[in-house]
N, C-alpha and C positions, 0 to 999 in steps of 0.2 A: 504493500500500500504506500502511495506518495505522501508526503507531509508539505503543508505548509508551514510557515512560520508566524504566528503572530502573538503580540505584544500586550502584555498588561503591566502596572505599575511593577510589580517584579523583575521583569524582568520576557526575553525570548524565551517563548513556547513553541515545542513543536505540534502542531492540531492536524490531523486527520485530511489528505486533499480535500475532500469532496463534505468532509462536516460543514454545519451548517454555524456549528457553538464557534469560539474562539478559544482566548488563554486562560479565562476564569473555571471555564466549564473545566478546560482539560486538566489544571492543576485541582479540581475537584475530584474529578474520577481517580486523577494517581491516589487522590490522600485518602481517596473514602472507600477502599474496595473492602464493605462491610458483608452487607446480606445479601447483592443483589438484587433487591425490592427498588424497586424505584416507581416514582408518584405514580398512581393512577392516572387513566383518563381524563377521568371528571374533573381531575386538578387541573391537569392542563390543558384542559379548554376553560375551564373557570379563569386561569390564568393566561392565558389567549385571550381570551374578553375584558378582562383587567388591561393589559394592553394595547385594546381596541379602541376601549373608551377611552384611555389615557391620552390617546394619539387624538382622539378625534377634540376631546376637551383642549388640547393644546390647541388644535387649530382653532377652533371656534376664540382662542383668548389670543389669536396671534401670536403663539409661542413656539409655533412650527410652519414653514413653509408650505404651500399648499402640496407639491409633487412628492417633499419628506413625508409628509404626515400621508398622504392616500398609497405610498408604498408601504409603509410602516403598516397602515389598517391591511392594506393585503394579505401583508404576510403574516397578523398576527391572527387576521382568520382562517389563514390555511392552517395556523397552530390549533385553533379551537377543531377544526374539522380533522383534526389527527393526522395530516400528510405529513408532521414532521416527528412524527412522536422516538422514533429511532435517532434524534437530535437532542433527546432529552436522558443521557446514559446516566446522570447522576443517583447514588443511593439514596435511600431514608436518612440514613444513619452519615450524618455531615454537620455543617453547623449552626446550633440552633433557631438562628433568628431562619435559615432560609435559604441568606445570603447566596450560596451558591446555586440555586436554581433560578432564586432571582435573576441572578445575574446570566444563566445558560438562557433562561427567553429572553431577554437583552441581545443576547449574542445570536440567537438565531433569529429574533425577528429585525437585527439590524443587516446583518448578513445578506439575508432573504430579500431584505428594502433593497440592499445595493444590487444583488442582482437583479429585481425587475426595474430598477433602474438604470442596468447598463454596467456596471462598476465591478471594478475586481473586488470577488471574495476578500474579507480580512482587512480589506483598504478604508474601515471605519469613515467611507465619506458621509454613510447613516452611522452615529456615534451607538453603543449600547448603553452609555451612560447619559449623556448629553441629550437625544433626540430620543430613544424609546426611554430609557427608565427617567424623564423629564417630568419635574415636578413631585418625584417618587423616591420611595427610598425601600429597600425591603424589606423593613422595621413597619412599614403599613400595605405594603403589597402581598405579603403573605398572610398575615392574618384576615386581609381582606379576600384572599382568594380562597380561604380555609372557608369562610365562612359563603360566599358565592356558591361553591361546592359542595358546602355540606346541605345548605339551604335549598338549590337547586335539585339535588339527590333526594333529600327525602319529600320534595314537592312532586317531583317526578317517577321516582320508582318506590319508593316505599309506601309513600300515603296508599296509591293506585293496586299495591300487592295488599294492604290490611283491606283495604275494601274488600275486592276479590275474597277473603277469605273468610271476610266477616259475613256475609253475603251467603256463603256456604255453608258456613257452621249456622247462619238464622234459618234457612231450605232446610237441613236435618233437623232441626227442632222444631219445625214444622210437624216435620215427616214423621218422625217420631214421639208425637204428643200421644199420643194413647195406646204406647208401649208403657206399663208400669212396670217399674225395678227395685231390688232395696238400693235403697240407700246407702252409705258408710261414711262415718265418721271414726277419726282412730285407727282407722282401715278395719274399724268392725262393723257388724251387720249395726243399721238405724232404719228408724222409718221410713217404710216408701215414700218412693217419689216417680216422676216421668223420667222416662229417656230424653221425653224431647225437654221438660226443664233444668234436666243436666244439662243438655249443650244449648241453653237460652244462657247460665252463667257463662260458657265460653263465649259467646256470640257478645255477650256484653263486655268481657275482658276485652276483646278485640274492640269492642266500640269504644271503651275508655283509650285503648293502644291508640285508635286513630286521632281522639281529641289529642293524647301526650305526643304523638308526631307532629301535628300543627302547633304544639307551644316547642318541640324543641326545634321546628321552622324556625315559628317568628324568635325564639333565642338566639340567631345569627342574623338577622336583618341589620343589624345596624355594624357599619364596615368602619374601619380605622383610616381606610383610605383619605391622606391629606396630613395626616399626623408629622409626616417625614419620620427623622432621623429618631426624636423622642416625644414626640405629640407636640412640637410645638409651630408645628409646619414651615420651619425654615425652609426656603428654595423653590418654592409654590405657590403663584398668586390666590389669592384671597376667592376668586369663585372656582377655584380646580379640582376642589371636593366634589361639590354640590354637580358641578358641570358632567365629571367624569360617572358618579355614582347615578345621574341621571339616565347615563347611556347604559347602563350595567341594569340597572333597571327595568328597563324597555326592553331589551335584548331577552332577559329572562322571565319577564313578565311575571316576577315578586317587588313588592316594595322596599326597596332596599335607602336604607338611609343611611346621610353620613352620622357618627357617632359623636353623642351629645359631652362627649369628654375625652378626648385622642390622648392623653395618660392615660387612661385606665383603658383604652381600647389595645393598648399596644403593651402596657405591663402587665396585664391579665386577660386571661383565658377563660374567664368564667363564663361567658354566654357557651361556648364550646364545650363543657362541665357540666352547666347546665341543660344542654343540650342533649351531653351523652346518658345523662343522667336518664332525662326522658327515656332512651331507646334499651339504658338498663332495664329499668321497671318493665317496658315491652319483652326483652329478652325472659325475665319469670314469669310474664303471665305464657306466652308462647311454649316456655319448659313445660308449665303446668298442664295446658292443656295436653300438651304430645304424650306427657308423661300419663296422664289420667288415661288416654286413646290406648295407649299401646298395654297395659294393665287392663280397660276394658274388654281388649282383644286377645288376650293372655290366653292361653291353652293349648290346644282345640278342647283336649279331652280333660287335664288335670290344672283348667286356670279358668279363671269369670267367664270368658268367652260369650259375654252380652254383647257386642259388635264382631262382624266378621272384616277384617283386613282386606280389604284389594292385595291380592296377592300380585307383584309387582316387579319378584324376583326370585329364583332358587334361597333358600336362606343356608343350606350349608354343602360341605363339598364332601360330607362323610354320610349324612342322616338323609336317605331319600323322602323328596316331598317337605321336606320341613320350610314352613317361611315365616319371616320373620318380621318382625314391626320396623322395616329401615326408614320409613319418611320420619317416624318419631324419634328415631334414634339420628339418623340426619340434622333434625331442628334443634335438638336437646342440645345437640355437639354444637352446633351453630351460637345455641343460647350460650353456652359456655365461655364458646371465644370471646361472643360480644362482651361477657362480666371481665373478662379478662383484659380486652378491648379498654372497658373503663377503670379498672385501676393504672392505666397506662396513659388515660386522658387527665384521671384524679391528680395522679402525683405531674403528668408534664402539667397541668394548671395551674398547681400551686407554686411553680419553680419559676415566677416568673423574679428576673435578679433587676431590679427598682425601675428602669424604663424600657424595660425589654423581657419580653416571655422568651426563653431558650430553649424551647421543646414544640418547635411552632413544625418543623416534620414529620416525628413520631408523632402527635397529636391529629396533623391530618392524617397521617396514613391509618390511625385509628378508629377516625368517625366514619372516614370512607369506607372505608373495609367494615364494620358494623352496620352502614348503611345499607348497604350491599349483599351483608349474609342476610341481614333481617329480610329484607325486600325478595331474595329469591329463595330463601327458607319458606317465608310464609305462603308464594304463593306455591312452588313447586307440593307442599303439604297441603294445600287446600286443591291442587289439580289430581296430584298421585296420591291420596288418602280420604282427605273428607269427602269431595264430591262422592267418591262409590264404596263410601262406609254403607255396611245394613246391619240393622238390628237384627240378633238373636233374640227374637222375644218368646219363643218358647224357652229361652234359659230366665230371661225376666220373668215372666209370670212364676215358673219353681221355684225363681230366689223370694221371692215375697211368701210363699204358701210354707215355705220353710223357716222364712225369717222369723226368729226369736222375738224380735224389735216390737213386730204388730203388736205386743201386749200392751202397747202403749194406748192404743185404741181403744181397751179393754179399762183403764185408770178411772176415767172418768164415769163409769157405772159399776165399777168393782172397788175405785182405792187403788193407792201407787200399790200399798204393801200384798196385794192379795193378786193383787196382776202380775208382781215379781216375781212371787210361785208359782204363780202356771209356767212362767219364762221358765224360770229355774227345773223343774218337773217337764216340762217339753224336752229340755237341751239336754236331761239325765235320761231320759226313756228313750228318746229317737222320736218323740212325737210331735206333731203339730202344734201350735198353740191354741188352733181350733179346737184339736180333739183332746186336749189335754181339759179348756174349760168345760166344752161339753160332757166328758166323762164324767166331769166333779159335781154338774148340774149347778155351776157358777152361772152361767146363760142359757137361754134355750137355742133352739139350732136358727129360730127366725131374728133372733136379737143379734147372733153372732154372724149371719148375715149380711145384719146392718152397717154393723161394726166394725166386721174386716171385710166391706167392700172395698177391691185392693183402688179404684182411681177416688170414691171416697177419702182413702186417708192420705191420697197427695193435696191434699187444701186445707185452708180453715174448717171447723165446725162450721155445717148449717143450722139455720135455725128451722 
């Protein structure tokens, strides 16, 4: 491969012929050969459009040439549309404020200027510092593209995937309204209940999931962009915020505002915290359900076996025929990462060192990646699992006529204490608790009727 030669305050770098980055980029990849993870997508188009508006706000304030600034917009929309993403080789794991990815879209959409401008590669007659990172600093460009990104993702693939699932899980509790089951609490037998108002409680976990998605939305609307160097917007005329954040805006179609305090938008992470926060609590309700699902489905022969699994795959490579709950075991792992995910958003939040957060890459590469599993966990388990769950309700109905718990039924015409005998006396003999009262001539056969009508005891008393 040929090299060219180009220059940053250090000193001569050798870069890649045909790269697009320059000297910053490339003394980043020598320093940082960490994990190989390197920003997602969604960063950098969020950060392409950062760039976009940047250029376009300069122009509109006279701060760029008209031919700089519409090469500049060219190329940093071919960045958003990912034609350059193999120009973006830097890791996660580099340093904290950004600074060097900052600076690699600098060098590729200056680069990129010069060439649909005519110009030799590397020949900075479009500056990376001077004309695209203008008015900018990466001290508000990265948290601003953190938050573009993350806001943008969960407006677009997350919210759209809880729908979808919540949508799903309200259809089987439909379906399943006049399938009666015991209940359990403690993971012991309790009172019945429906099938279908067991998954009306997931159906509503999911519904609260999507309100806590729109508040950890709106917890990134408001951007750092304009802050500069330490929020005090040195090097930036006075309407460069407002001008840039308006294009960013429109582009995405969220309301994105500049930030009511650029020190605290640029020394802390908390809207980002608070955000992942949200997508925690969705990660346990999403565990809960899977977990509940797949214990539902337990068996064939020696487990609950009140839901039958969409079988979806061989489950083992020894035991013929056996399959196994993988969408729940899929999401649960999912959920997992994402709690993992947030002690990694928790502790880079808090580390912010007094005008600057230093954990502004690992922190994105965390909410993305969370945004991401959440969004294609919940829908691929509401496509491969819920839609073609079915009720075993011939296992329902036996778990009720069996259940110990019905004596409860029995309290309010016998006494807690006299109904706890029969339990106790049923659960010793192998017997019912029907035939346990009626043997004792505790009730007659038309009173016991009444009172272990099995959809009966899924409600209030009537009167």
């Amino acid at each position: 491969m040929g090299y060219r030669i180009e220059r940053d305050s250090l000193g001569d770098m050798k870069v890649p012929e045909d790269a697009l980055y320059g000297a910053q980029t490339q003394r980043a990849v020598d320093n940082f050969p960490i994990s190989g993870t390197r920003f997602p997508r969604r960063f950098i188009w969020a950060l392409g459009l950062v760039k976009r508006s940047c250029a376009r706000a300069n122009l509109e304030l006279d701060e760029l040439d008209g031919p700089t600034a519409a090469a500049i917009e060219q190329a940093a929309t071919e960045v958003m549309s990912g034609d350059h993403d193999a120009h973006f080789p830097i890791d996660i794991y580099q340093t904290g404020s950004g600074t060097s990815t900052n600076m690699n879209a600098n060098e590729v959409v200056a680069n990129r200027a010069i060439d649909i401008m005519g110009g030799a590669r590397g020949s900075k007659s479009v500056h990376p510092n001077d004309h695209v990172n203008r008015g900018q600093s990466s001290n508000d460009v990265i948290p601003t593209t953190i938050h573009v990104a993350g806001a943008t993702a969960i407006q677009e693939t997350l919210i759209p995937s809880l729908e979808h699932l919540h949508s799903a899980l309200n259809a089987k509790a439909e379906a399943f309204s006049n399938i009666v089951k015991s209940g359990r609490t403690h993971l012991m037998d309790a009172t019945p209940m429906t099938l279908g108002q067991e998954f009306s409680g997931y159906a509503a976990q999911i519904e609260h999931g999507i309100r806590r998605a729109h508040a950890a939305r709106d917890a990134l609307l408001e951007l750092a962009l304009g802050g500069t160097a330490v929020g005090t917007g040195i090097n930036r005329p006075v309407p460069f915020p407002a001008a840039a954040i308006a294009h960013i805006a429109n582009e995405s179609g969220l309301p994105f505002v500049e930030a009511t305090n650029h020190f605290e938008a640029q020394a802390a992470r908390d809207g980002v915290v608070e955000a992942h926060g949200h997508l925690n609590t969705l990660a346990a309700s999403l565990n809960k359900i899977a977990n509940d699902i797949r214990w539902l489905g337990s068996g064939p022969r020696t487990g609950i076996y009140e839901l039958r699994l969409p079988a979806t795959q061989p489950g083992s490579s020894i035991m013929p025929g056996k399959v196994n709950p993988v969408m729940s075991e899929m999401l649960t792992m999912v959920c997992a990462r994402v709690m993992g995910n947030h002690t990694t958003v928790t502790i880079g939040g808090m580390n912010g060192n007094f005008e600057l957060n230093v954990y502004l890459p690992v922190i994105a590469d965390a909410l993305l990646a969370s945004i991401e599993l959440l969004a294609n966990g919940a829908r691929t388990f509401s496509d491969r699992c819920i839609q073609d769950l079915e009720a075993n309700q011939e296992a329902c109905e036996q778990s009720v006529e069996r259940n110990l718990a019905i004596c409860t039924s029995l309290a309010p015409a016998l006494g807690y204490d006299k109904a706890a005998a029969i339990s106790k006396e049923a659960f010793k003999t192998g017997q019912t608790v029907r035939e346990v009262a009626l043997q004792q001539g505790a009730l007659t056969e038309d009173e016991l009727a009444r009172l272990l009508e099995p959809m009966a005891m899924t409600r209030p008393a009537q009167d």
